[in-house]
C-alpha positions in Angstrom: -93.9 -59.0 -55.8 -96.5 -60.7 -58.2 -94.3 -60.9 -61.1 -91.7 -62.5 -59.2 -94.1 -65.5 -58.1 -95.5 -65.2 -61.5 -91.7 -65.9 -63.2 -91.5 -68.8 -60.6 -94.5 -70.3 -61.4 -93.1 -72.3 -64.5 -94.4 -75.5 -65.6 -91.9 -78.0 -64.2 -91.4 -81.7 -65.2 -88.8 -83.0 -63.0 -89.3 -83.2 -59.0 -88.1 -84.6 -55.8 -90.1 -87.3 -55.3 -88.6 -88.4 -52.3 -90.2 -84.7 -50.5 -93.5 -85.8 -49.3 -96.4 -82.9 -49.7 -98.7 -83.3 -47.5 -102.6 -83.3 -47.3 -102.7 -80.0 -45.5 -100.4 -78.2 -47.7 -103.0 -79.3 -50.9 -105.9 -78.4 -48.9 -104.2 -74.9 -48.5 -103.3 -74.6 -52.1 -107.6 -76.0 -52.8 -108.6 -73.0 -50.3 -106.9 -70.6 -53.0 -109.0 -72.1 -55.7 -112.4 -71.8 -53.1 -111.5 -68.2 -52.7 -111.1 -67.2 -56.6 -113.2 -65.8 -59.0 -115.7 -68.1 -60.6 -118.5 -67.6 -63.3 -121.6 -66.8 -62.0 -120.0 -67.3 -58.7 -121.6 -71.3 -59.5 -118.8 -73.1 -57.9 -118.8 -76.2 -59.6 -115.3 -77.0 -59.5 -114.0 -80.4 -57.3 -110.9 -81.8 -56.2 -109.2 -85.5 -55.6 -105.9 -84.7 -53.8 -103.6 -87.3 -53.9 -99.9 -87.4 -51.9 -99.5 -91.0 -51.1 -97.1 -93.3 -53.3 -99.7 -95.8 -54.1 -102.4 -93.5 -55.3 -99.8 -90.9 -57.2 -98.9 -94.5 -59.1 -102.5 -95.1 -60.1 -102.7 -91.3 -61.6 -99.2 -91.3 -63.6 -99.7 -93.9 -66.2 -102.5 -91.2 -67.3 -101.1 -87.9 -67.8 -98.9 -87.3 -70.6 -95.9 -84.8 -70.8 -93.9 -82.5 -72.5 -94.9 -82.0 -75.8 -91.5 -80.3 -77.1 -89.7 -82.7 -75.5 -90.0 -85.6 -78.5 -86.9 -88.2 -76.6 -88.4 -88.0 -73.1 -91.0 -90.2 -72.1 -91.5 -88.0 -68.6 -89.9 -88.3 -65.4 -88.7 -91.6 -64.1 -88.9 -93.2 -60.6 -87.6 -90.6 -58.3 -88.2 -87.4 -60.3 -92.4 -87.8 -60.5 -94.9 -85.9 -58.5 -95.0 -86.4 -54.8 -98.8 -85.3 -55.2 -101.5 -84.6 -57.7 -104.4 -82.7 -57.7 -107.2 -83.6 -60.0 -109.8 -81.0 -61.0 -112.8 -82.4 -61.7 -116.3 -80.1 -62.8 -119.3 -81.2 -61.3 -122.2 -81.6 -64.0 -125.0 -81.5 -60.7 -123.8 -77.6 -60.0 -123.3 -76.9 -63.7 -123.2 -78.4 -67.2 -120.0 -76.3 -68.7 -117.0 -74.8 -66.6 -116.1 -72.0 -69.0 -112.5 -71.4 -67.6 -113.1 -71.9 -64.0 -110.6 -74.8 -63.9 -107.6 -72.8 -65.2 -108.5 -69.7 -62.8 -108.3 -72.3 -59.6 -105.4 -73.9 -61.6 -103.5 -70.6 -61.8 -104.1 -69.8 -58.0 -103.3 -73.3 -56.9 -99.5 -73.2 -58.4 -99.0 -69.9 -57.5 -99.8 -70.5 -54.1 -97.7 -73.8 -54.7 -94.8 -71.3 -55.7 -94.9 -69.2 -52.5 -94.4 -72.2 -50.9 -91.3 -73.2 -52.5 -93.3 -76.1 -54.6 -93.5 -76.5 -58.1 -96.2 -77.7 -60.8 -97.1 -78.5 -64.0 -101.3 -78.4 -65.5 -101.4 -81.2 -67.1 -104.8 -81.3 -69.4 -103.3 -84.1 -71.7 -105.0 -87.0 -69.8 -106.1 -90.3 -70.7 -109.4 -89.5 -69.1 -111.5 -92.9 -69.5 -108.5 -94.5 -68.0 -108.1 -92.0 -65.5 -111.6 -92.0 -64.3 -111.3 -95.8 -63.9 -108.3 -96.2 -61.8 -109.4 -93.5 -58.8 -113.0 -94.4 -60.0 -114.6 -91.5 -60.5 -118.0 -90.8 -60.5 -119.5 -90.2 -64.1 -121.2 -86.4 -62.6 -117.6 -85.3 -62.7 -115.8 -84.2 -65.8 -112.1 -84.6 -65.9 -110.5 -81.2 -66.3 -107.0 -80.8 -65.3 -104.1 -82.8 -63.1 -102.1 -80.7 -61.5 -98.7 -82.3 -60.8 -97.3 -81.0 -57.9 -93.8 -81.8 -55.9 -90.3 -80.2 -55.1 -88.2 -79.0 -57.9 -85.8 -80.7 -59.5 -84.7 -78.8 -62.1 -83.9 -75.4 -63.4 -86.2 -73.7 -65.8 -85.9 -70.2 -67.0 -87.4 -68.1 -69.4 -85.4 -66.2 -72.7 -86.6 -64.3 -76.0 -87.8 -66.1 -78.5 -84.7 -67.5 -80.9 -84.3 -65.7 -84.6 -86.7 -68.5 -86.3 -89.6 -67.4 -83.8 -89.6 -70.8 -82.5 -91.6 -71.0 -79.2 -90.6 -75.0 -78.1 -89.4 -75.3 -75.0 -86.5 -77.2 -74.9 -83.2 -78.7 -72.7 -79.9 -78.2 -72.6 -76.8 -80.6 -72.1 -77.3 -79.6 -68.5 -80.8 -80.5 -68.7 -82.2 -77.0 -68.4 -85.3 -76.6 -69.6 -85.7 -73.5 -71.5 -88.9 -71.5 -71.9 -88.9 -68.9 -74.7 -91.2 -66.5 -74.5 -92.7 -63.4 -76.8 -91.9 -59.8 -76.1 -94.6 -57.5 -74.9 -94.4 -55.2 -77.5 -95.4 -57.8 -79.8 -98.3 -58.8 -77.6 -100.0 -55.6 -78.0 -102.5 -54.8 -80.7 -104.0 -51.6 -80.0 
């Protein structure tokens, strides 16, 4: 069922790295992003997959993650991405990308879900930096990297806590913990 993939589909920070993903598998997940909606049906979305060790090394120094999470500086060797995805707009099809990026985004992990992967959209990137080290063309806009791997750890979703608090946060186990709002308070009409 949807919802069930949907409940899956957290963003996860910890991974396998030692679990290769491999080109074909991205270019599957990319094909979900071809096949959703776009605006104008303008297509200006691109892609840099990356799944080898070297080039995942040149795209990690410039993502940054976590937010909540203010003692963690990210995953360390042997819990990072075993492959990124970078979504790039293309200024030659179209000069703004209205929310093209995070449809593709969305279909990309949930199709990374299904297939017993895990993500995280990263959109806090060091972009000039970025854009140097896989040398990117200047057409292409930086939009998102999508981190993408094996899990390796345990996330799950509860109410929000008494003080309305919605940090995500881990446990002594080193579950993460996602609080989330209820419908009914979601709903304004």
């Amino acid at each position: 069922m949807l919802k069930d993939l949907v409940i899956r589909n957290r963003s996860c920070r910890r991974f396998s790295e030692s679990e290769a993903v491999d080109r074909q598998t991205l270019l599957n997940l990319v094909d979900l992003a071809r096949l959703s909606a776009t605006g104008n049906n303008d297509q200006p979305l691109k892609y840099i997959l990356s799944c080898q060790p070297e080039r995942n090394a040149l795209i990690f120094p410039h993502v940054r993650w976590a937010r909540h999470l203010k003692d963690w500086a990210g995953p360390q060797p042997g819990e990072r991405p075993a492959a990124y995805i970078v979504v790039l707009g293309d200024r030659q099809v179209k000069e703004s990308f209205g929310c093209d990026h995070g449809i593709a985004s969305q279909s990309i992990l949930l199709g990374a879900a299904e297939a017993g992967l895990a993500g995280c959209m990263i959109g806090s990137v060091m972009r000039d930096e970025l854009r140097t080290a896989l040398e990117i063309p200047a057409r292409y806009d930086i939009l998102l990297v999508l981190a993408l791997g094996k899990p390796a750890e345990t996330i799950v979703i509860e109410p929000l806590p008494p003080d309305g608090s919605t940090g995500y946060w881990r446990d002594e186990h080193g579950v993460h913990h996602v609080p989330k709002r209820p419908l009914a308070d979601l709903i304004v009409g």
